[in-house]
BAFILUM-594061 format. One record per atom (N, C-alpha, C, O): residue number from 0; residue in one letter; atom name; x, y, z. Coordinates in steps of 0.02 Angstrom, whole numbers, always signed. Example, Ala and Ser with C-alpha at 12.3 -4.5 7.8 and 13.67 -1.06 7.14 Angstrom:
# BAFILUM-594061
+-----+--------+-------+--------+--------+--------+
: num : residu : atome :     xx :     yy :     zz :
+-----+--------+-------+--------+--------+--------+
:   0 :      A :     N :   +660 :   -284 :   +390 :
:   0 :      A :    CA :   +615 :   -225 :   +390 :
:   0 :      A :     C :   +660 :   -165 :   +390 :
:   0 :      A :     O :   +712 :   -166 :   +423 :
:   1 :      S :     N :   +642 :   -112 :   +354 :
:   1 :      S :    CA :   +684 :    -53 :   +357 :
:   1 :      S :     C :   +645 :     +2 :   +394 :
:   1 :      S :     O :   +670 :    +57 :   +402 :
+-----+--------+-------+--------+--------+--------+
# end
This chain:
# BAFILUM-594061
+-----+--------+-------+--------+--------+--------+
: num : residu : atome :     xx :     yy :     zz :
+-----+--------+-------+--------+--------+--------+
:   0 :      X :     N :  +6807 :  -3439 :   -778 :
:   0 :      X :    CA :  +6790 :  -3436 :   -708 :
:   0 :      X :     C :  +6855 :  -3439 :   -667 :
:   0 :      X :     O :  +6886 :  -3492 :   -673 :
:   1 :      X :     N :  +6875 :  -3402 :   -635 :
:   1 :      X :    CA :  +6910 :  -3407 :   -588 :
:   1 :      X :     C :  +6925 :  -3477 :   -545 :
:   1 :      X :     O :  +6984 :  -3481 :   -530 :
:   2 :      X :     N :  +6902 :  -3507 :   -533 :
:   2 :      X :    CA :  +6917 :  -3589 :   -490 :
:   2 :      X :     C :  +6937 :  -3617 :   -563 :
:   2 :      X :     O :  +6979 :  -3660 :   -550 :
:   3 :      X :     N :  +6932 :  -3616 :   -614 :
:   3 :      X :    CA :  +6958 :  -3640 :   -669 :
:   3 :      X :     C :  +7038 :  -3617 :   -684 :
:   3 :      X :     O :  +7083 :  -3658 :   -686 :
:   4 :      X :     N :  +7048 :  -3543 :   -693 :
:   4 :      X :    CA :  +7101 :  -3525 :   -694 :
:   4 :      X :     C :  +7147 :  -3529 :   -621 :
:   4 :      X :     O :  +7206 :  -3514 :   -621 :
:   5 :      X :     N :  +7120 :  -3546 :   -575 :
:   5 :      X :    CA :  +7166 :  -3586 :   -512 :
:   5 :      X :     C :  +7189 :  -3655 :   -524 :
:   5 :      X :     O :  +7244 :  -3671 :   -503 :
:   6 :      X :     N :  +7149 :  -3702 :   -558 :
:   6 :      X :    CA :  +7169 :  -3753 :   -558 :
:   6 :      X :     C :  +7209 :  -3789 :   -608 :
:   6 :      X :     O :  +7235 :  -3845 :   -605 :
:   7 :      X :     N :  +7209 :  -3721 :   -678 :
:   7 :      X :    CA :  +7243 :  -3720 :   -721 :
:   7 :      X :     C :  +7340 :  -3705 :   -693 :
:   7 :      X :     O :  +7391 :  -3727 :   -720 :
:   8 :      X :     N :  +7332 :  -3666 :   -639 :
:   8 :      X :    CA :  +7392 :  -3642 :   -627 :
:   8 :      X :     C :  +7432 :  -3681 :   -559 :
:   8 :      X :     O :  +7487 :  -3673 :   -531 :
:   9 :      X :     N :  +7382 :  -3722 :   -551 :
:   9 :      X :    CA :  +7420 :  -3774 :   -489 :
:   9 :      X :     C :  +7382 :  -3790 :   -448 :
:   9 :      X :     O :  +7394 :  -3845 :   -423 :
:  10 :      X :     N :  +7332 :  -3760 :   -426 :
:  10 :      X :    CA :  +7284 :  -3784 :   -376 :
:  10 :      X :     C :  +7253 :  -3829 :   -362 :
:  10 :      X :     O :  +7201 :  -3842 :   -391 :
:  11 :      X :     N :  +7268 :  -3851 :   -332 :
:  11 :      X :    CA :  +7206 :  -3950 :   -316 :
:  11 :      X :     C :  +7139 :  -3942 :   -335 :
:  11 :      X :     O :  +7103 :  -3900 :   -308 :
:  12 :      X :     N :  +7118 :  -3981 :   -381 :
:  12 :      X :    CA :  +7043 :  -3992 :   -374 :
:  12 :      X :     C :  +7017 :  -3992 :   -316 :
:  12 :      X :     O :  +6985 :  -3943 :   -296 :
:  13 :      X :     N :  +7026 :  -4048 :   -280 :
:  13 :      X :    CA :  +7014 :  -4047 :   -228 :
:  13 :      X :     C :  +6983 :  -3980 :   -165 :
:  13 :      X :     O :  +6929 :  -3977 :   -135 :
:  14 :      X :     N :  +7045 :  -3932 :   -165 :
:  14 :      X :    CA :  +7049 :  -3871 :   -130 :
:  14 :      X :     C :  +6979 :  -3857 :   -141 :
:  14 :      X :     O :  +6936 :  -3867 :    -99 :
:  15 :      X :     N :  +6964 :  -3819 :   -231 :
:  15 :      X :    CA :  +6932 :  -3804 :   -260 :
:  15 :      X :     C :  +6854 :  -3862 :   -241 :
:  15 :      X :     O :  +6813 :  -3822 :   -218 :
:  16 :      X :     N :  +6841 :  -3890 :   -241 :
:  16 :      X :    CA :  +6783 :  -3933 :   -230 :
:  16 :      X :     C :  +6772 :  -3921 :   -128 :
:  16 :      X :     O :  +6727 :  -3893 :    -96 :
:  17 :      X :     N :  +6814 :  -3944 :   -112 :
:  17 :      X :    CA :  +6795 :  -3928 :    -25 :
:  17 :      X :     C :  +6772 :  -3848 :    -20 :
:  17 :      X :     O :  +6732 :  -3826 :    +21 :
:  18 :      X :     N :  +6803 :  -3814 :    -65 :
:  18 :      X :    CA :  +6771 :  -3744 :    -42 :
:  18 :      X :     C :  +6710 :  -3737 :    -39 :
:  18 :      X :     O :  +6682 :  -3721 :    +13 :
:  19 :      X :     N :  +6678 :  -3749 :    -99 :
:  19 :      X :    CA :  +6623 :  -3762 :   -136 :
:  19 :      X :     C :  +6588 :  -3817 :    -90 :
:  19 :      X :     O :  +6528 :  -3802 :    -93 :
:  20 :      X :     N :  +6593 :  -3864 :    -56 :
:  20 :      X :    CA :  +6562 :  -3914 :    -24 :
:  20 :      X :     C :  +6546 :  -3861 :    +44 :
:  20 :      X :     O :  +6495 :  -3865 :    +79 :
:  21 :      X :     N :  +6592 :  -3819 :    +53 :
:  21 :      X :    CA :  +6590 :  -3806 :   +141 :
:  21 :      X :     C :  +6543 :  -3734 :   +133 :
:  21 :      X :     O :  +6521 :  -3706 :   +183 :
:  22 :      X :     N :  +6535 :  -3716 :    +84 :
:  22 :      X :    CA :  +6501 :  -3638 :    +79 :
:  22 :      X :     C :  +6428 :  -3667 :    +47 :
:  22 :      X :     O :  +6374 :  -3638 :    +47 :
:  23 :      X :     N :  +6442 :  -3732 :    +20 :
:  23 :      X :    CA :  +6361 :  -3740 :    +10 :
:  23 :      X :     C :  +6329 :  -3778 :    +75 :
:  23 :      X :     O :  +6268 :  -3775 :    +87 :
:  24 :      X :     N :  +6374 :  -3813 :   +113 :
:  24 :      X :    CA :  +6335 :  -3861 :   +183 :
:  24 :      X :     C :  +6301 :  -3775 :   +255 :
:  24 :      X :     O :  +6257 :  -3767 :   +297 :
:  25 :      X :     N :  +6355 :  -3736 :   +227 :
:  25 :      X :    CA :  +6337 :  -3686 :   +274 :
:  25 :      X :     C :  +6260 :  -3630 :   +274 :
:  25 :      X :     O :  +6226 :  -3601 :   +317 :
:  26 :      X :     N :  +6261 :  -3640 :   +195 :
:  26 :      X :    CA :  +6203 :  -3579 :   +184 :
:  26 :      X :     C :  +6148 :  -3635 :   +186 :
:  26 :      X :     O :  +6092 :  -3611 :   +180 :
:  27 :      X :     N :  +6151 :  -3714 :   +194 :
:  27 :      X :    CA :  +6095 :  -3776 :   +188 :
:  27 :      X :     C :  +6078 :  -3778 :   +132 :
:  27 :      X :     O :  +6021 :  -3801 :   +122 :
:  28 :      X :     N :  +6118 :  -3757 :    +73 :
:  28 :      X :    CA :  +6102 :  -3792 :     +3 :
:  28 :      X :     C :  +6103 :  -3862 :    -17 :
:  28 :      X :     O :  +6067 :  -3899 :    -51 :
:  29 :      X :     N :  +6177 :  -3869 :    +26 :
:  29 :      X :    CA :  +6194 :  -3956 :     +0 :
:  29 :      X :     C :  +6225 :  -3964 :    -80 :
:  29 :      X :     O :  +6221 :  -3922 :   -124 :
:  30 :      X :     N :  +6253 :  -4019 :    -82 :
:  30 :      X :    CA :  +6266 :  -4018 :   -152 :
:  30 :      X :     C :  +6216 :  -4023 :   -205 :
:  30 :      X :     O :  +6169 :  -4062 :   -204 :
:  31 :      X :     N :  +6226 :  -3988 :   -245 :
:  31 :      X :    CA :  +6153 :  -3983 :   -301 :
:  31 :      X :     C :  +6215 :  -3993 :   -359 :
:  31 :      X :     O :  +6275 :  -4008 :   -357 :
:  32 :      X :     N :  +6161 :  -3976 :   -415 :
:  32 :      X :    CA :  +6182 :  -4007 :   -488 :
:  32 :      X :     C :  +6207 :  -3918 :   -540 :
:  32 :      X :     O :  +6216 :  -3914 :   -601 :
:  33 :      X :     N :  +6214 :  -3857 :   -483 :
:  33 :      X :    CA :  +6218 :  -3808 :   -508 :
:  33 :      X :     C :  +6280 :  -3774 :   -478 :
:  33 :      X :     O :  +6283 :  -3713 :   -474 :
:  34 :      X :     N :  +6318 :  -3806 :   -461 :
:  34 :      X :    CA :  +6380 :  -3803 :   -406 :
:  34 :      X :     C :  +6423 :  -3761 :   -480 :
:  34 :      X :     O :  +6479 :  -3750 :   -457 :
:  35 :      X :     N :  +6423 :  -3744 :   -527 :
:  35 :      X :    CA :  +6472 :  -3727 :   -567 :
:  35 :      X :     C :  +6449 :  -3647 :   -586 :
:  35 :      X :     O :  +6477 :  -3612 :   -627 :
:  36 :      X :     N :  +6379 :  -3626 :   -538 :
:  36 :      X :    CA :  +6366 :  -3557 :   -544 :
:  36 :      X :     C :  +6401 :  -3519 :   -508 :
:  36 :      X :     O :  +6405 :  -3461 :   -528 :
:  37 :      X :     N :  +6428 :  -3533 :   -462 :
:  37 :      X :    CA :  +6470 :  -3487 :   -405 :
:  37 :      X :     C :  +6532 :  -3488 :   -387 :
:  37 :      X :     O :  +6542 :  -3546 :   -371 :
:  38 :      X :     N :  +6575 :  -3460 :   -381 :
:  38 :      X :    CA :  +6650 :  -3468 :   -383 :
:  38 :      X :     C :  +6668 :  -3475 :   -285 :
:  38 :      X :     O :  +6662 :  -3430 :   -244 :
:  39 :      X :     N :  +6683 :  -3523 :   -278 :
:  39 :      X :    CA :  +6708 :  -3505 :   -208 :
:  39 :      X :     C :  +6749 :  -3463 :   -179 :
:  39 :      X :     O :  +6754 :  -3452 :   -118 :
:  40 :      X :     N :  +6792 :  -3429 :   -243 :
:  40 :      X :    CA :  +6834 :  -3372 :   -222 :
:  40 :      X :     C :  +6793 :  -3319 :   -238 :
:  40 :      X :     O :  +6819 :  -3271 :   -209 :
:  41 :      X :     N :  +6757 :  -3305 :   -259 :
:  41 :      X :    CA :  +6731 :  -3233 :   -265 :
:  41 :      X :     C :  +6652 :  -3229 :   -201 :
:  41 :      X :     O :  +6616 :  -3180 :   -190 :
:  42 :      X :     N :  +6647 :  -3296 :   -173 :
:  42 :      X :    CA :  +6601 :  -3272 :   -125 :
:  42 :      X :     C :  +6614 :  -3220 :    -76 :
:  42 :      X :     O :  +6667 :  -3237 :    -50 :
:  43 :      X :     N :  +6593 :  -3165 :    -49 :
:  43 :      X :    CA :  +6614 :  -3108 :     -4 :
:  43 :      X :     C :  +6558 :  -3136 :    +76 :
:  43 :      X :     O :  +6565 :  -3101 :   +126 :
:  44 :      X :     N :  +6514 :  -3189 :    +79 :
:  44 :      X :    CA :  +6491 :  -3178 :   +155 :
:  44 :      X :     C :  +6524 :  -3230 :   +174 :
:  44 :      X :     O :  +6498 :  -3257 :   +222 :
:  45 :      X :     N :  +6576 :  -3257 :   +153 :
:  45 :      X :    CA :  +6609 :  -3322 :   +203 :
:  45 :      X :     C :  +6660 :  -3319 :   +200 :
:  45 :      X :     O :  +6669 :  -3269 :   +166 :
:  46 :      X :     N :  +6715 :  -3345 :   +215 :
:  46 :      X :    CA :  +6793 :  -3331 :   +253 :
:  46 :      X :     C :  +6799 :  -3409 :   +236 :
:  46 :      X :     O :  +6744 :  -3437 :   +234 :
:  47 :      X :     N :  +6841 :  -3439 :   +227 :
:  47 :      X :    CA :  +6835 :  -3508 :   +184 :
:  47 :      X :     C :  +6912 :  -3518 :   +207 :
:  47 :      X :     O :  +6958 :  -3497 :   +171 :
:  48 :      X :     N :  +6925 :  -3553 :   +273 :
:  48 :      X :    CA :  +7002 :  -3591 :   +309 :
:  48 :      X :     C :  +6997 :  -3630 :   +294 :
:  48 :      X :     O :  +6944 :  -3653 :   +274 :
:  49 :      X :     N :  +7072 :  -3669 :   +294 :
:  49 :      X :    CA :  +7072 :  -3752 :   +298 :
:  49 :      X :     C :  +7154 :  -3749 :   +317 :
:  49 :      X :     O :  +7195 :  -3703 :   +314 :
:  50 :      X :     N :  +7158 :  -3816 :   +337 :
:  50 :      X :    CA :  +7208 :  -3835 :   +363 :
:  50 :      X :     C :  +7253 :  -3890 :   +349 :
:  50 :      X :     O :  +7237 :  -3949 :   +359 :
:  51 :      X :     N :  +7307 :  -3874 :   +326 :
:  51 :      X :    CA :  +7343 :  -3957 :   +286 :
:  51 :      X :     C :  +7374 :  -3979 :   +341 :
:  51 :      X :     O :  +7408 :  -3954 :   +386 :
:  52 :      X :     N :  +7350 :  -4046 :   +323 :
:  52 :      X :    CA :  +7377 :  -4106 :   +395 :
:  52 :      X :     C :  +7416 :  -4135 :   +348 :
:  52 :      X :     O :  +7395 :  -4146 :   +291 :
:  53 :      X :     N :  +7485 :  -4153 :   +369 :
:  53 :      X :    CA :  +7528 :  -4190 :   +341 :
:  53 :      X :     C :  +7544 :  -4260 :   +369 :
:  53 :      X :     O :  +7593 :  -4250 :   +406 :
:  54 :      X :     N :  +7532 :  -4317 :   +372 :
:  54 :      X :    CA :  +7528 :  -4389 :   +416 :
:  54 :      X :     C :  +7609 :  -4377 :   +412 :
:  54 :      X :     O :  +7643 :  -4356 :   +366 :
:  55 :      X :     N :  +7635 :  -4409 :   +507 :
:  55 :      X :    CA :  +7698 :  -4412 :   +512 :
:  55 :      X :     C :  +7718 :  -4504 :   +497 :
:  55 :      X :     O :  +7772 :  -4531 :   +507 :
:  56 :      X :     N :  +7646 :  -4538 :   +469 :
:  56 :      X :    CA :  +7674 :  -4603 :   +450 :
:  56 :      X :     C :  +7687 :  -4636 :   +372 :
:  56 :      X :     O :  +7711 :  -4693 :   +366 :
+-----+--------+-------+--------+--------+--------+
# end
């Protein structure tokens, strides 16, 4: 799966899980127990931003 071979190559879990959190709160799935059927990079109806905040403390 693709989010696998991202996270193999450096990618935050993390990244990888918020995608997946923000494309399932949008379509009103919610988190379910089948979250490992869909790749958040290969979804085509959502556009998937985020923004790194870096604390200046």
């Amino acid at each position: 799966m693709k989010e696998k071979r991202r996270i193999a190559n450096g990618t935050a879990f993390s990244e990888v899980w918020t995608r997946k959190v923000a494309i399932l709160k949008c379509t009103g799935e919610g988190i379910q127990e089948k979250m490992n059927e869909f790749s958040s990079y290969q979804t085509t109806n959502f556009t998937v931003t985020y923004i790194i905040y870096e604390s200046l403390y």
